[in-house]
N, C-alpha and C positions, 0 to 999 in steps of 0.2 A: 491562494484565493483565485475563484474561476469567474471570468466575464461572458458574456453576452452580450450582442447587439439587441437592441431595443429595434422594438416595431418587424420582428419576426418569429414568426409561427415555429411553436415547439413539433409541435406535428401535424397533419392532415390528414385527409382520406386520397387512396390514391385518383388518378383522372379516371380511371376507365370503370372504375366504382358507381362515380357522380354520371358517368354515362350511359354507365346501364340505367341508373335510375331513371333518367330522361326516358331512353327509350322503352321503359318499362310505364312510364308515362304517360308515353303518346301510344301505347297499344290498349290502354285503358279503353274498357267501355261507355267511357261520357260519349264519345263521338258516335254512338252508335243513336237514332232517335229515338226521343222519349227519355234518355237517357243524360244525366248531367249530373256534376260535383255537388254534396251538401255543401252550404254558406256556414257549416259547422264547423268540419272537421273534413272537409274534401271528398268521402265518397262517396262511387256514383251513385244515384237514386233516381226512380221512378214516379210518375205520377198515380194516383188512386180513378182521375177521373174527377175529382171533387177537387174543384180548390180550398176551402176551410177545412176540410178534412188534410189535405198538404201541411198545411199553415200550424195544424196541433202536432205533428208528430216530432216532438221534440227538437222544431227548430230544424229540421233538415229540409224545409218546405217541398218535404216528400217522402214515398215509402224505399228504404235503405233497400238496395238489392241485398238479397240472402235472409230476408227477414219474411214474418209473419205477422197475423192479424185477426182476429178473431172478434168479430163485433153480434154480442150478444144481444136480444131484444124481447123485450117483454109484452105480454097478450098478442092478438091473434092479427096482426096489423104487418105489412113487408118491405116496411123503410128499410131494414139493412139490402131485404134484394134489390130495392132503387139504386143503394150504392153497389152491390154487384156488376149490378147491368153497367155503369158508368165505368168500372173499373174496368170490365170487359171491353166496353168499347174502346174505351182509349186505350188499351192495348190492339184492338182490332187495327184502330187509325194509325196509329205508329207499327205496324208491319209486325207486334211481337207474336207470340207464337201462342192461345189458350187454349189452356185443359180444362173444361167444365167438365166437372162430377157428377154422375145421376140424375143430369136434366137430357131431354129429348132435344133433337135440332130444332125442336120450335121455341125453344127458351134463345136461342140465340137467333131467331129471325127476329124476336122481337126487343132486340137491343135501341137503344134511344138513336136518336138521328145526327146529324149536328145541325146548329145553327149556323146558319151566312150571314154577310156582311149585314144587310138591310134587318134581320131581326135583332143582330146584337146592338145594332144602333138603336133600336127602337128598345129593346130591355134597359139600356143603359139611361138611355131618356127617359124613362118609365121612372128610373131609381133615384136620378137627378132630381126628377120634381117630388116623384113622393117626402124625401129628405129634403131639399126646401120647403114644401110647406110644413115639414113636422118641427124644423127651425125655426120658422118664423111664429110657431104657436109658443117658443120660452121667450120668456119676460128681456128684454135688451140686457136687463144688470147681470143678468146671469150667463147670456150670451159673451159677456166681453169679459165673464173669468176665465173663457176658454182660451183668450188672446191674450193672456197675461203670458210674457216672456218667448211669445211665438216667433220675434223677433230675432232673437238669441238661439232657437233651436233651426237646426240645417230641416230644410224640406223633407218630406218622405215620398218616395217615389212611391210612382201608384203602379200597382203592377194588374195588368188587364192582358188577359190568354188572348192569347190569337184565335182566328177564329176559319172554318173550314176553306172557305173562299181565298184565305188569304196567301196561302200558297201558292196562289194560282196568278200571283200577279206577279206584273213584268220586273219590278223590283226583286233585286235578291233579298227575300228576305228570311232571319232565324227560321229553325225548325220549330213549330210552338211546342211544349213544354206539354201542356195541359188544355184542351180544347171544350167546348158548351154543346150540351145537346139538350133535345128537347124532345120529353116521354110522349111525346106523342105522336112522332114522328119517327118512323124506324132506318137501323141503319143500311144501306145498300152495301153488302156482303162481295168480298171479291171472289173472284171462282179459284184463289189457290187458297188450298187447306188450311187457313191462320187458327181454326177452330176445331181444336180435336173434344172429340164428347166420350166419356170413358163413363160406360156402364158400369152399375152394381150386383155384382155375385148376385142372382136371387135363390142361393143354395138354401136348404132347411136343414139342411145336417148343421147341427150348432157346432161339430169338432172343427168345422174349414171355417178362417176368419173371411168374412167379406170384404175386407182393405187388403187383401194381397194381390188381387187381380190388377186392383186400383195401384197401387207402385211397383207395379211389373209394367203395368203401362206408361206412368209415368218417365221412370228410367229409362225405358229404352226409347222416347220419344224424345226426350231431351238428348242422351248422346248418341243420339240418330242427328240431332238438328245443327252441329257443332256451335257455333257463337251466338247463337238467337237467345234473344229475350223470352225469357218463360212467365206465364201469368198461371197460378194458379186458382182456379173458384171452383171453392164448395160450400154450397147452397145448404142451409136447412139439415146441420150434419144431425143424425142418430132422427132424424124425424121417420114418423111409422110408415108415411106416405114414399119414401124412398130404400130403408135401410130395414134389414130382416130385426124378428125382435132379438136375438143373441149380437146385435151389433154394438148394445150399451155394455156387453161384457167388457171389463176395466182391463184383460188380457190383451182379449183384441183391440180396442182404441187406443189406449195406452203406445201398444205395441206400434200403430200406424201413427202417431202424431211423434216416436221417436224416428220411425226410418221418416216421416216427413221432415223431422227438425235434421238428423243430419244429411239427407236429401238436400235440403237449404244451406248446408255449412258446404256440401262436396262444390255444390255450385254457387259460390258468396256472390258473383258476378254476375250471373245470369237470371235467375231464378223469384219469383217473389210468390205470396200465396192471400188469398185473403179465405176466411173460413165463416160462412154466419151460424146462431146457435138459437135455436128459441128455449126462452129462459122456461116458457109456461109448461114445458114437457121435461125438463131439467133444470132446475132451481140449482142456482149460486152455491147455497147451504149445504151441498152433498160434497163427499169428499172426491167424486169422481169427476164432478167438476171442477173443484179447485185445482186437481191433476192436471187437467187439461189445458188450464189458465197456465200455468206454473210450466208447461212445455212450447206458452206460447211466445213469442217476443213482445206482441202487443195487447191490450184486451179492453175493448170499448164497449159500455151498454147503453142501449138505446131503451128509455122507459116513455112512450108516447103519454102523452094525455088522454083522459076519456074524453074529452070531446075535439078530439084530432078524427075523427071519423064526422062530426056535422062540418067539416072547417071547407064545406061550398055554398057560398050564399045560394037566395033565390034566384031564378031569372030575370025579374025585374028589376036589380041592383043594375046600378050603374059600372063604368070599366072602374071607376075611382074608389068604389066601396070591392068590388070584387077584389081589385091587385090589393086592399088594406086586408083581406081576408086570406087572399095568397099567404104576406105576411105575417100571420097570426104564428107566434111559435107553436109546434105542435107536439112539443115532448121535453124531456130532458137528455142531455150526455155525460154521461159519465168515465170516467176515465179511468181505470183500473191499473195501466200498465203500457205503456209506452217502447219500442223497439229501441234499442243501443244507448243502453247506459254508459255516458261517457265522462272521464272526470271535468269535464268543462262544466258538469251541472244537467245536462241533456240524458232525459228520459224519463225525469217526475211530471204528475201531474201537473195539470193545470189548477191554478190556487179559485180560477172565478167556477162560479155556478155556469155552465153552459147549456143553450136552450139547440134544436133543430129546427127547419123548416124547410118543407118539402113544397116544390111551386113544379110550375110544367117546365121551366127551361132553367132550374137551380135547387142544388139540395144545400142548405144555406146552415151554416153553425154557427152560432153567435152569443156572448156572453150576454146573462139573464138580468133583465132589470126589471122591478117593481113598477109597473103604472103606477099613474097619481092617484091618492086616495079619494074616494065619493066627495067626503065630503071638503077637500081642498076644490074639489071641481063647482061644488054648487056655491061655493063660497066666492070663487074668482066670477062665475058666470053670474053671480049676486050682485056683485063688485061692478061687473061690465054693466048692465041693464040700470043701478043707479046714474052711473057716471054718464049714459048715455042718453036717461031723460032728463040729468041736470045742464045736459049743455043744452039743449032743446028752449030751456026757459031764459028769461031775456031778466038781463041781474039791476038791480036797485039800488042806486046812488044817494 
């Protein structure tokens, strides 16, 4: 009969195993800006440029490097290019490296700006009060179910982006993550090449595909650039205003969204892509669309409202009725498909209805709630106008 001592290890891994992984660790690309661990599953990720856009992608509160995107949009409206431009920028700001597709260098002079210290102050106080007085219009009883058990649950930390100025201060402080700009304000362009712009074949011979030139350029500007961050944007793919009409052939696309997919798998590290689709010139329901989805890691659609196009009051509105109009949601989100399905749960849908909202200094996503109904409104404001000429009158003993 054979013993053993207790309280030691049948076997291990050796030391220099455990050390390589360290060192393999700290060669990782978090350290590089813009760049940091999912709070998932640890790898590195990117920002979009959008914070609620971060916030859906499955919990990595950001886009996985090695991944894609694809946010599709319906009728003739170019909310997904407001998220381009942002995604653009914030690669601009953090030094990575963009390839825009079949736009002109004027598509990129007119990237969004950032904001500094003194307007984010003032956006945030804007948001502060609009959200207190929409507080103080629920009834107390209902106010103080939200404080049931608030007690009991640990804080949430409030996470609020840095902002361009603030780097600039004598504090050391974080590289921000995720920065604010404001569409109306364009960004100032550094003079080294972070913006390469890659034209489209405008061949008519339908035998030569028009995406070959497109990832011949690609490749060799990534491994021309060794460790640099790649942003991929493409605008408006198969639209007739950029792309010859043999571009919808399912050979040719097909064929560019596979050397794209494993384009993104050669460089899991570097590389990320976002692609927009207008649904009105290719509908969901085709089978060369569902291809396309099925080759992407993510797939978002944007369906605005009809009247997301009146949603700018008059002139004569006040700042107080204009910011409640800012706010107005102006579409829905759908969620189709999520990047890195992982067994923790991460990369389903989201279970809420989700609404958009597009303002000059935020593209804002937010789950959808019902207003109150007409007639609970004429009924409370019935309610207030009683109660309000009974206390008027003088009572009788």
């Amino acid at each position: 009969m054979s013993f053993r001592k207790r309280n030691v290890g049948l076997s291990g891994p050796p030391i220099h195993s455990a050390t390589g992984d360290i060192t393999a660790a700290q060669q990782s690309p978090a350290s590089s800006p813009g760049v940091r661990p999912s709070p998932l599953d640890g790898r590195p990720t990117t920002s979009t440029g959008t914070p609620t856009l971060d916030d859906l992608l499955a919990n990595h509160a950001g886009l996985p490097l090695g991944n894609s995107i694809m946010i599709e949009e319906n009728g003739t409206t170019d909310f997904a290019g407001a998220l381009l431009r942002y995604y653009a920028a914030e690669g601009v700001v953090q030094g990575h490296q963009v390839h825009v597709v079949g736009m002109p260098e004027q598509w990129s002079r007119e990237l969004p700006g950032l904001i500094g210290d003194d307007d984010a102050q003032k956006s945030e106080k804007g948001i502060l009060e609009r959200s207190e007085s929409e507080r103080m219009k629920i009834a107390w009883r209902y106010e103080r179910l939200s404080e049931f058990g608030a007690s009991s649950r640990a804080p949430i930390p409030k996470r609020t982006p840095l902002t361009a100025s603030s780097s600039t201060a004598k504090t050391k402080l974080p590289a921000a993550f995720c920065h604010r700009f404001d569409l109306t304000k364009r960004l100032a362009l550094t003079p080294s090449p972070l913006i390469n712009h890659i034209a489209i074949s405008t061949a008519i011979d339908p035998d030569q595909s028009p995406f070959d030139s497109i990832m011949a350029n690609l490749a060799s500007a990534i491994n021309a650039c060794g460790n640099a961050i790649h942003r991929v944007v493409v605008p408006s793919l198969l639209s007739p205003a950029l792309y010859p009409p043999h571009a919808s052939n399912p050979t040719y696309l097909l064929d560019f969204l596979h050397k794209l997919r494993a384009l993104l798998r050669q460089f899991p590290r570097q590389v990320t892509a976002i692609i927009t689709l207008p649904l009105s010139l290719h509908p969901r329901n085709t089978g060369l669309i569902r291809w396309v989805e099925h080759l992407m890691d993510g797939v978002l659609e944007l369906a605005p409202f009809p009247h997301s196009i009146d949603i700018q009051p008059p002139l004569g509105t006040t700042s107080s009725s204009r910011a409640k109009a800012e706010d107005k949601p102006q579409g829905m989100v759908r969620i189709h498909k999520l990047p890195i399905l992982t067994e923790r749960g991460g990369g389903s849908g989201a279970g809420d209805d989700l609404v958009f909202t597009l303002s000059r200094k935020r593209f804002l996503i937010t789950p959808f709630h019902l207003p109150p109904m007409e007639g609970d409104q004429e009924t409370a404001s019935s309610r207030g106008e009683t109660t309000g000429a009974g206390l008027g009158k003088e009572m009788d003993f």
